[in-house]
C-alpha angles and dihedrals in degrees: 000000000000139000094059107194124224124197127168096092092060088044096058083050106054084035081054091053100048095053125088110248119252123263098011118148110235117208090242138355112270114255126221125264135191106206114196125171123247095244119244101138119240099323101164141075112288111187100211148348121235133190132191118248082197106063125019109239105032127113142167124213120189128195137209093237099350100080119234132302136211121203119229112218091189090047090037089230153097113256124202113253096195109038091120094054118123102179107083089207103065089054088088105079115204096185145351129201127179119208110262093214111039122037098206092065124081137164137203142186119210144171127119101231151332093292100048144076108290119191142153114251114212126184130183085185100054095261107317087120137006138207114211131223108192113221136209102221126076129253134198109207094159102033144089109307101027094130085070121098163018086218093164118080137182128202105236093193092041097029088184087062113089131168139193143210099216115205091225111007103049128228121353130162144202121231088179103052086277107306078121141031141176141187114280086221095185087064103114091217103062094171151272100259122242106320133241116269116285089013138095157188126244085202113164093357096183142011123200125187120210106212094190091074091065140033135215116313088002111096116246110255106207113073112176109192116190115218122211099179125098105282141105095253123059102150117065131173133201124195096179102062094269096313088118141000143228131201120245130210121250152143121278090270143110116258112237119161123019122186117179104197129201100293085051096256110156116224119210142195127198140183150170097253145005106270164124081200129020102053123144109173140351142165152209130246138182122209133199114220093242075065097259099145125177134176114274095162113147107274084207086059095061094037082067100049104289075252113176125343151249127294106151121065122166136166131208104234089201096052114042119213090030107115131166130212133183127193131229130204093022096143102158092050102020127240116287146171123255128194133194128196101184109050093276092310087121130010129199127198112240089188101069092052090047136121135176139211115199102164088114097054098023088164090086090079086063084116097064103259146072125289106280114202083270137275118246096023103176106146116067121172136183108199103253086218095046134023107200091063106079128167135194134186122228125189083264116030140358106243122200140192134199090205131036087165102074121093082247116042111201118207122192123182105269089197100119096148098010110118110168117156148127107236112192100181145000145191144198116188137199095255146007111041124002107247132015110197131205102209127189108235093006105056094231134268147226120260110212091150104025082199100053123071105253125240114240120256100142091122142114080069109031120191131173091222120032104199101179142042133182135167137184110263101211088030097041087170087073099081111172121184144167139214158131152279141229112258089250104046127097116250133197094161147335108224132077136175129207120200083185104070090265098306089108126010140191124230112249117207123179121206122264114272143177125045122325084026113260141175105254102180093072103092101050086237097130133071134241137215135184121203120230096276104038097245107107122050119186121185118196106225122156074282098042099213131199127220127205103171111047099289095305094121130007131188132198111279113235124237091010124117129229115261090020113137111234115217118199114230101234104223099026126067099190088056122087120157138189139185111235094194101175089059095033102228138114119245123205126184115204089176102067098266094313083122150348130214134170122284113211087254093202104193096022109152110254089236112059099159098103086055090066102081106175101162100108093240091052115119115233122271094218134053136194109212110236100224098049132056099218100024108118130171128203137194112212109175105305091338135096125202130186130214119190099180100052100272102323094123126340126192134213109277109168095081099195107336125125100227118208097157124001122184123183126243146175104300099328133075122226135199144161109227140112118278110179093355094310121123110196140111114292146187138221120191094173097059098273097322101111130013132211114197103224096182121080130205090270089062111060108110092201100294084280103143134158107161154351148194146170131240111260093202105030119052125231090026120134132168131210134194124204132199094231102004099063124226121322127183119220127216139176121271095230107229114254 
């Protein structure tokens, strides 16, 4: 082994940068918060599923942007691991490994992709703190192949000897329970190099330790390491503890999943790409530990197609020869679960004799039909204490049974706790629910009980990511909001409008423009606003187009250009405003959208362009305060500025403060920025002058913000959505 990496000295230094320094005067004293999530249960894609062989009840769960997860067997929930992370980055868990001996250790490997911070994570509190070894090869937490693994393997017979399957640099190991690690050079596969842009490597993609080749305090000597990169080889064996390598046989496939069991068998998975999607083919194979391996995949499987592949692999340590397997990418047939008693002798299909109860997490019906077995199932786990308790992880949810052994198996979502999802707007109007979200993958909800999964109604239209939200500000029942659709869906618009506060909607469709004549309202890209009382939409298309009657006819909008978001003056109807950042100037309409003209702007900054967010997530720039006809603020770079007479003049309200995101309250202004070298979420009740943090360092959610927003009717409320960890809403602690 060489190029030992040492890393306590990076590690001061990134832990320096992220303190406060000493001494240094704050604007204000930070004020207590209490952060709970807006309950939708899971939602997202989790990787794999992990329980510890050490300790009955206890389980890991690692995402793909969420962070990782330990279930609590005495709460009876998951609890966020990472919550307290300040590095995005190391959000996107590559692996996780908890210590077979001991049930207090656990490791994991984190870093979102090839371009970004990579470390092992290592915890001798189950994950209540880490400490972080940075790491100089690359991971790829939230990229292609992250269903592989596990890559992170512990030693059960030498429990301080860890090794990984690295994406890009091959095979390296920790003699130190992973402070250190070095390259494992006798690895055949000694990597791919950094990849292109938007691309990536499966590299190593497992390791699997057999336990039987060693003995306590004596390290295990056979290592199998699965490879998913192009090659003839992706199955290799070690019988000397990793000093050299031998090929294994195998089918023309990428190795994806290996599981060794309690006789030392190895189990493993293969397919025909990396995935979670785009996979054609794959296949199952047993190995003896002397390295005879031979085909056991399900011959029901490829009666029906030999469609998609397997990602999900998983042994019961208290029955020896009974194995477990789910597919992946099996469209015509859907994905389903398949278990062997006999060492894949015999096969039976789990999914036909499924059922699912989703009351608890209804929003999984958000699509428009019933609750299938799951999409993207890549972790697959049999309770190591009991057998007949198996759980397995969707692109959406973890299900879990108590009983694989009944001619039904029920599942039912075991995500108490988990909240791992990509929010891309919010709302919270003036009246009706609370809150009203915009998700990524699952359209977005409304929230009449923030703690209660809601139930789905995102429909006619229906669209997979909802980008933007309005709502009227005198008639808060009218909700209007655009979005998008995955490639392979069907679309016949993008825009729907509620006049019952989002629980059913009406599909919105503009007239073809341009030249030839198109429909330009099919991608989401374009934004919606709504004016005060609900009566005039305008939607802001190459064409930007006004509606008067409920969307039945539009015509083109005067003196706005195309591509110019619209913004609805909250308490009057007449007001509408833009930002016309490429020819700096502020633009009002006094006619309902008829038209817009200049307003003289004194005190505009003399670079508008950051204000001109066209990407169809982006935030708006400008916001109408829900409480005041005439009070506008606007984000200009870092900076805030507020006008009270509808853009006359504005002046400079974000003191100090570094602003990234900003939302409006009662009585109360929010934003996400730096201030002295903090970056946090704050809160100005004096209009920008002084600023209060209301987050702490245990709520941190790994820096990954996208948007935020006050509560018009409760003071002190403010709502934050996440990119991973889903939305929280924030209140005062009240003083004892």
């Amino acid at each position: 082994m060489t190029r030992s990496v040492a890393a306590w000295t990076t590690i001061a230094a990134a832990v320096a940068l992220s303190l406060p320094i000493p001494g240094a005067a704050r604007t204000a004293a930070r004020v207590p918060y209490r952060w709970t999530n807006v309950t939708v249960g899971a939602g997202g894609y989790a990787p794999n599923i992990v329980f510890s062989p050490a300790e009955r009840g206890l389980a890991y769960l690692r995402t793909d942007m969420g962070g990782a997860y330990r279930w609590d067997a005495a709460a009876q929930r998951w609890l966020p691991l990472q919550d307290g992370n300040a590095t995005p980055s190391f959000m996107g868990i590559e692996s996780i490994a908890p210590d077979p001996r001991n049930p207090d250790v656990v490791y994991m490997a984190a870093g979102m992709n090839a371009g970004q911070p990579a470390a092992i994570l290592r915890s001798a509190d189950r994950g209540r703190t880490w400490r972080v070894t940075p790491v100089p090869f690359a991971m790829g937490g939230n990229e292609d192949g992250r269903g592989l693994g596990e890559r992170l393997a512990v030693d059960p017979n030498d429990t301080r000897r860890l090794f990984f399957g690295s994406r890009h640099d091959g095979l390296w190991r920790s003699d130190d329970a992973g402070a250190t690690w070095a390259k494992v050079t006798a690895f055949p596969v000694t990597g791919l190099g950094r990849p292109a842009p938007r691309q990536t490597h499966g590299g190593v993609a497992f390791v699997a330790i057999d336990p039987t080749s060693g003995g306590m305090g004596h390290a295990s000597q056979r290592i199998w390491a699965g490879v998913a990169d192009p090659g003839d080889t992706h199955l290799y064996r070690s019988d000397d503890g990793g000093a050299s390598w031998v090929a294994a046989t195998g089918p023309a496939l990428v190795a994806t999943k290996g599981v060794v069991d309690s006789r030392g068998v190895l189990w493993v998975g293969y397919a025909s790409g990396l995935g979670p999607s785009g996979i054609a083919t794959g296949a199952v194979w047993r190995y003896q530990p002397d390295g005879r391996g031979r085909d056991v995949t399900p011959a029901a499987w490829r009666d029906t197609g030999a469609e998609g592949a397997f990602l999900g692999v998983a042994v019961s340590p208290m029955r020896p020869g009974t194995v477990a397997v789910s597919t992946v990418d099996r469209y015509r047939h859907g994905d389903s679960l398949w278990l062997t008693r006999n060492d894949g002798a015999d096969w039976s299909d789990v999914g036909t004799r499924s059922r699912r109860d989703v009351a608890q997490t209804p929003f999984l019906l958000h699509e428009g039909k019933g609750a299938d077995f799951g999409h993207w199932i890549s972790g697959l786990a049999i309770d190591p204490f009991d057998p007949g308790h198996v759980a397995y992880t969707t692109g959406a949810t973890v299900y879990a049974t108590k009983s694989i052994d009944g001619a039904a198996v029920d599942w039912t979502p075991w995500t108490k706790g988990i909240e791992q999802t990509a929010i891309i707007t919010l709302v919270s109007p003036t009246g009706g629910a609370p809150l009203i979200s915009g998700f990524g993958d699952l359209a977005g909800f409304v929230h009449d009980d923030l703690d209660r999964s809601p139930q789905p109604t995102f429909v006619n239209p229906y669209m997979s990511n909802t980008n933007a939200i309005d709502y009227a500000g005198l008639a808060p029942n009218v909700i209007v909001r655009t979005g998008s659709l995955y490639l392979d869906r069907p679309r016949e618009a993008s825009i729907g409008r509620s006049e019952d506060g989002g629980r059913t909607w009406t599909m919105l469709k503009l007239p073809p423009m341009g030249d030839p004549p198109a429909r330009a309202d099919l991608n989401g890209d374009w934004p919606i606003a709504v004016s005060a009382d609900g009566t005039t939409m305008v939607v802001t298309t190459p064409v930007p187009q006004v509606s008067r009657d409920r969307g039945r006819s539009w015509s083109p909008v005067r003196g706005l250009p195309g591509k110019t978001r619209a913004v609805a003056d909250k308490r009057d109807p007449r007001l509408f405003y833009a930002v016309d950042a490429d020819r700096g100037r502020l633009l009002v309409s006094q006619d309902a959208a008829a038209s817009f003209a200049p307003v003289a702007g004194h005190g505009l900054p003399a670079d508008l362009t950051p204000a001109g967010r066209r990407g169809r997530e982006a935030q708006s720039a400008l916001l109408a305060a829900p409480d005041r006809a005439g009070t506008l603020w606007l984000q200009a770079g870092e900076r805030l500025f507020l006008s009270t007479n509808g853009g006359v003049t504005l002046v400079p309200a974000s003191g100090a403060l570094h602003v990234e995101l900003f939302g409006l309250g009662k009585g109360a202004l929010f934003a996400v920025g730096t201030l002295e070298g903090i970056r946090g979420v704050w809160r100005s009740v004096d209009a920008g002058k002084i600023w209060s943090r209301i987050d702490d360092d245990a709520h941190r959610w790994g820096g990954r913000y996208r948007v935020v927003s006050g509560d018009p009717r409760r003071a002190g409320r403010v709502y934050l959505g996440t990119d991973g960890r889903g939305i929280f809403y924030g209140d005062p602690v009240a003083a004892r």
